[in-house]
Structure formats: C-alpha cells, structure tokens
C-alpha positions as CSV (number, residue, x, y, z in Angstrom):
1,X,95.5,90.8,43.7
2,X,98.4,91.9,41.5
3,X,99.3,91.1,37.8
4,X,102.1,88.6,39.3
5,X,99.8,86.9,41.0
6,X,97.2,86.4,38.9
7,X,100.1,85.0,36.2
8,X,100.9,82.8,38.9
9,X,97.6,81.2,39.5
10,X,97.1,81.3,35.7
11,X,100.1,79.2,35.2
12,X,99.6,76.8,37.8
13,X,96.0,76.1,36.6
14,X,97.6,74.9,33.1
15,X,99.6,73.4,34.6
16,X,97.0,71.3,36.7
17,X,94.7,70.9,33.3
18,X,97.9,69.8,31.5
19,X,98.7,66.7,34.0
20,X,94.9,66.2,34.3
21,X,94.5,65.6,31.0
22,X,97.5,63.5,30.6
23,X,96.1,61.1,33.3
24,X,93.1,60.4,31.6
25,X,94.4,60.5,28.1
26,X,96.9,57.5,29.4
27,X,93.6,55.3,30.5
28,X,93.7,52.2,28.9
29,X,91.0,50.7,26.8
30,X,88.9,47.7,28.1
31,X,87.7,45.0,26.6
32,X,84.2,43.7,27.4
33,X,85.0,40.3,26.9
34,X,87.0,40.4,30.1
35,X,84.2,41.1,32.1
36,X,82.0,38.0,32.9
37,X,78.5,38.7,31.2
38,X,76.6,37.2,34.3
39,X,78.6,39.4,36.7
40,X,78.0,42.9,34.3
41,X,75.6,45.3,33.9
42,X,75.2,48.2,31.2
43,X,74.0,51.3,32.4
44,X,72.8,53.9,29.6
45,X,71.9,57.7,31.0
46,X,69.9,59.5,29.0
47,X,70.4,58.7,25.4
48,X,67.2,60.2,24.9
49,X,65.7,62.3,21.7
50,X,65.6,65.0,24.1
51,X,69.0,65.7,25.0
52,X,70.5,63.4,21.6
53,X,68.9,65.0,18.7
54,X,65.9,68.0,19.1
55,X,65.1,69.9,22.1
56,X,66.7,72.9,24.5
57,X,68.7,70.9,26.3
58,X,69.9,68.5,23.1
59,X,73.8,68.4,22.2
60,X,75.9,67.2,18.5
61,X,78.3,65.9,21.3
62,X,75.6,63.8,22.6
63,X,74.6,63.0,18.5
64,X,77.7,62.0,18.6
65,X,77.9,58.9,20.7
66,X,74.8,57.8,20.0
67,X,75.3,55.1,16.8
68,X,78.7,53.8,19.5
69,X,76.5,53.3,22.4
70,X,73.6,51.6,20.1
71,X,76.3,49.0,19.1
72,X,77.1,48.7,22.5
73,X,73.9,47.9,23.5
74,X,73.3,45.1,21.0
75,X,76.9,43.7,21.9
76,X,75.7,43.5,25.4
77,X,72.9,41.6,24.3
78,X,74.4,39.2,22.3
79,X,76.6,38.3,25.5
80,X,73.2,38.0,27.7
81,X,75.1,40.7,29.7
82,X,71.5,43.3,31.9
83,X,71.5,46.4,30.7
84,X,69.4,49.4,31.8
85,X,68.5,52.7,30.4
86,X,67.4,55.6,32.3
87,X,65.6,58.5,31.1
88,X,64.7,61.6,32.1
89,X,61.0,62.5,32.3
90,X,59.5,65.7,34.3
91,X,56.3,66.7,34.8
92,X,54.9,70.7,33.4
93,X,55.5,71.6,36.9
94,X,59.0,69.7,37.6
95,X,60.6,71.8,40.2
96,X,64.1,71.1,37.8
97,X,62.6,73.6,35.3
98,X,63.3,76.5,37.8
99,X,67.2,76.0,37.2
100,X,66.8,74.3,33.2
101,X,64.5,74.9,30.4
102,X,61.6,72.5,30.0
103,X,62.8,68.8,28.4
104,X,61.9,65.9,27.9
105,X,58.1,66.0,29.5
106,X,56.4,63.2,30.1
107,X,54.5,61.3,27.2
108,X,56.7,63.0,24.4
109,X,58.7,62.3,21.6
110,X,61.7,63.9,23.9
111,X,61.9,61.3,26.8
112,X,62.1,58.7,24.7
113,X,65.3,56.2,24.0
114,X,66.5,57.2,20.4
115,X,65.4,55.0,18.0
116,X,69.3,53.5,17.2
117,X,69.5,52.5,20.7
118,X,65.8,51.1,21.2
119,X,66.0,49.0,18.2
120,X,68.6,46.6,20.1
121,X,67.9,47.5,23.8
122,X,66.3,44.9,25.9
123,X,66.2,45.6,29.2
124,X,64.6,47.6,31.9
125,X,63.9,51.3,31.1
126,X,64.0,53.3,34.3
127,X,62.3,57.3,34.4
128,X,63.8,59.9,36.5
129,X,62.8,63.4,37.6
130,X,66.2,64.4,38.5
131,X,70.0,64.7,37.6
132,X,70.7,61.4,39.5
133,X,69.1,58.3,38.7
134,X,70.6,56.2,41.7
135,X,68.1,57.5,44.2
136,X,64.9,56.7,42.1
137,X,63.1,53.8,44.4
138,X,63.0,51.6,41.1
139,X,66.4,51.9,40.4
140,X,67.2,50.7,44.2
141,X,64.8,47.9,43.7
142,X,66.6,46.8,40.8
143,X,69.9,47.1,42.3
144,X,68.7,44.9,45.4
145,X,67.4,42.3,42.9
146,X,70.9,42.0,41.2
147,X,72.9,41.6,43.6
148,X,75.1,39.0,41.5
149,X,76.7,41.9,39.5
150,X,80.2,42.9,40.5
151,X,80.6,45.6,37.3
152,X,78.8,48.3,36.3
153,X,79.5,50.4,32.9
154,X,78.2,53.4,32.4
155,X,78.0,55.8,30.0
156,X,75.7,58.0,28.0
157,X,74.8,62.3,29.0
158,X,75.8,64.5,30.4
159,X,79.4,63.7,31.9
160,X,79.6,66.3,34.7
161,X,75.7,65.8,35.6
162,X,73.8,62.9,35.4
163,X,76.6,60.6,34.4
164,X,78.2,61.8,37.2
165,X,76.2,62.0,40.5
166,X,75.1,58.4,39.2
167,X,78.4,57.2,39.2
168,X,79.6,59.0,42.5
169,X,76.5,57.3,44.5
170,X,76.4,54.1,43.5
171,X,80.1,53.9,44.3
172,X,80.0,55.4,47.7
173,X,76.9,53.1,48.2
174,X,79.8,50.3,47.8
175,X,82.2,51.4,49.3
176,X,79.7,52.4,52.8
177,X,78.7,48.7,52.4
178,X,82.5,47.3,51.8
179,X,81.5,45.5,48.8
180,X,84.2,45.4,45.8
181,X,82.3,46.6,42.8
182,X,83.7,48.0,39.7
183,X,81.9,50.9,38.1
184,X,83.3,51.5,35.1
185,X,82.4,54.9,32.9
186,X,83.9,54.9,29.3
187,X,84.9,57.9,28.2
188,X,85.0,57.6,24.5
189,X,80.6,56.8,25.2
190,X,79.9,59.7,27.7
191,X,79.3,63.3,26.7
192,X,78.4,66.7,27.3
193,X,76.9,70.1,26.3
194,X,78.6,73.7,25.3
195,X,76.8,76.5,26.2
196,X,78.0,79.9,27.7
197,X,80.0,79.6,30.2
198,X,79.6,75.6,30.0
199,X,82.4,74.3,27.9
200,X,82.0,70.9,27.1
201,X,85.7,69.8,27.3
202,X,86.4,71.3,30.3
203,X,83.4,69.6,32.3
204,X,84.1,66.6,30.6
205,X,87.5,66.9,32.2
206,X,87.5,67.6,35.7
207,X,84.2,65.3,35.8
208,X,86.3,62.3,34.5
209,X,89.0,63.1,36.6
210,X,86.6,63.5,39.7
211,X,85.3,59.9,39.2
212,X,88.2,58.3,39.1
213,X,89.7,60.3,42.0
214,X,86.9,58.6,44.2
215,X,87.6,54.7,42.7
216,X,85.9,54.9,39.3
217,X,87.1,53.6,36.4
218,X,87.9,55.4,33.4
219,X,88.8,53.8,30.8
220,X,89.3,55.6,27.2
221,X,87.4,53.1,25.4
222,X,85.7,50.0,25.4
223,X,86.2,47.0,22.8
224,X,83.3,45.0,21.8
C-alpha cells in the first residue's frame, strides 16, 4: 500500500471519529422523572471493588463514576423505581482467566458492590461468570417476572464489554419478540479501562456509537 493511500485511509478515519463523536456529543440529557417509576428498571454492571477501586482489572475511570451512580441508585429508590446490580464473580478455575488476569473470585472483597453504592442499593444482586450478564438463568428469570417494565437504564463497567453485550442482547431479545422497550445507557455513568493498546476513549466511542446504531439510547446524562 502506498504513502497516498495510507494518508487517505488515515484521513478518512478522522474523519469518521470526528462525525462519530459529534453524534454522541449532541445526545441529549434525560430526565428520570419522565420515565414512569413502575414501568423502569436500573441496571448497574459491575460497580464492584474489583474493577472500581483495587485489583488487575480496576480502572480511576471506573473510580470515577462510582459516587454519580451511588446517587443514582438512592434516587431510584426514593422513586420505588427496581434496580439490579450485577457482579462479576469467577471461580480459581474460571475459563475467562485464560484471556484476563484473575478478578474478582468468588467470596472476596473484589466481587463485592462498593461500599457507596451498597449503602443505598436495594434490590436484587445478580453474579455472573462472564462478560454478559443477560444470559445468566437468574437474570432471565428476573426479566420474565418483570414483564411490566418498558425501560431499562444501564450503566456502570466496562463500556465496550460487559456494558455492552448486555445492552446489545437484551435489545435484540426485544426487538426478536416485537416488544417496544427502551434501553437506555447513560454515558456520563458508563466507563472503561486504558491499557496498552486499549484506550479508553476510543472503546468508549465506537461502543456508544454501536449501541445506539442497533436502537439504544444514549443519552449524555441523566437528571435526578
């Protein structure tokens, strides 16, 4: 491939950030008093010590949302709006360790909800052995059992994984049984990791824009 070519696709790629970025920066906020509390459900991935504030897989930009979704949480309650937390827990021998250094092992001070967060949160606490919470049988259990909620916000860690694939299968679930559901992930309460080749602002990027390319809402914050 020549120099000119490779200018070419370097350009056009900025280019494609640029407008990608723009899109999302021109999401408007959302106000969680326009969402009727017995048709809403929060949904908080992985705010756990583990990945929030000591461990090999723990981020500052995960630190960083943590007091924001805490207050979330208790604003949630204070409507009587469900909320649900799921955290990651793996066994010694979790088969995920083969691709990501050990975290948050079951029965340790890693798996568990951070203490901001538990103080005001409620509701049911789901484990999960993998990146996607939305094929755990409790988790499909629960979602059978609720069938009265119409909106689903998400947010919490990591953006381009877990928040991700959970957001992605829950909506195709919808949209293979026609049913109009919102999910709605907030940006300004999801976050990710940097790490060699892993920048955090770029995954955050094309993972936002990804969800709402597939009928997710995106919204740039949420006012409580």
């Amino acid at each position: 491939m020549s120099e000119k070519q490779i200018g070419f696709i370097k350009e056009n790629l900025l280019k494609t950030i640029q407008d990608m970025e723009k899109e999302l920066i021109s999401q408007k906020e959302i106000f969680l008093d326009s969402l009727s509390s017995e048709k809403t459900a929060l949904i908080v991935i992985d705010m756990v010590n583990g990945f929030v504030k000591d461990g090999a897989l723990s981020s500052p930009r995960v630190l960083s949302i943590n007091d924001k979704t805490a207050k979330l949480v208790n604003a949630c309650n204070n409507r009587k709006i469900e909320t649900l937390a799921f955290c990651d827990s793996h066994q010694q021998n979790c088969q995920e360790f083969v691709y990501y250094p050990p975290h948050c092992t079951c029965n340790t001070w890693e798996e568990e909800i951070t203490d901001e967060i538990k103080e005001s949160f409620s509701g049911t606490v789901i484990k999960k052995n993998s990146t996607n919470g939305f094929i755990e049988p409790e988790f499909q259990s629960w979602l059978e059992s609720h069938k009265n909620i119409d909106n689903f916000i998400v947010c919490g860690c990591c953006t381009d994984l877990c928040v991700l694939q959970f957001a992605l299968s829950i909506k195709t679930e919808f949209n293979r049984r026609n049913l109009d559901r919102r999910v709605i992930v907030v940006q300004s309460l999801c976050e990710t990791y940097d790490g060699g080749s892993h920048g955090g602002d770029i995954s955050n990027l094309f993972a936002f824009y990804n969800m709402k390319t597939n009928g997710i809402e995106t919204p740039a914050d949420i006012v409580f």
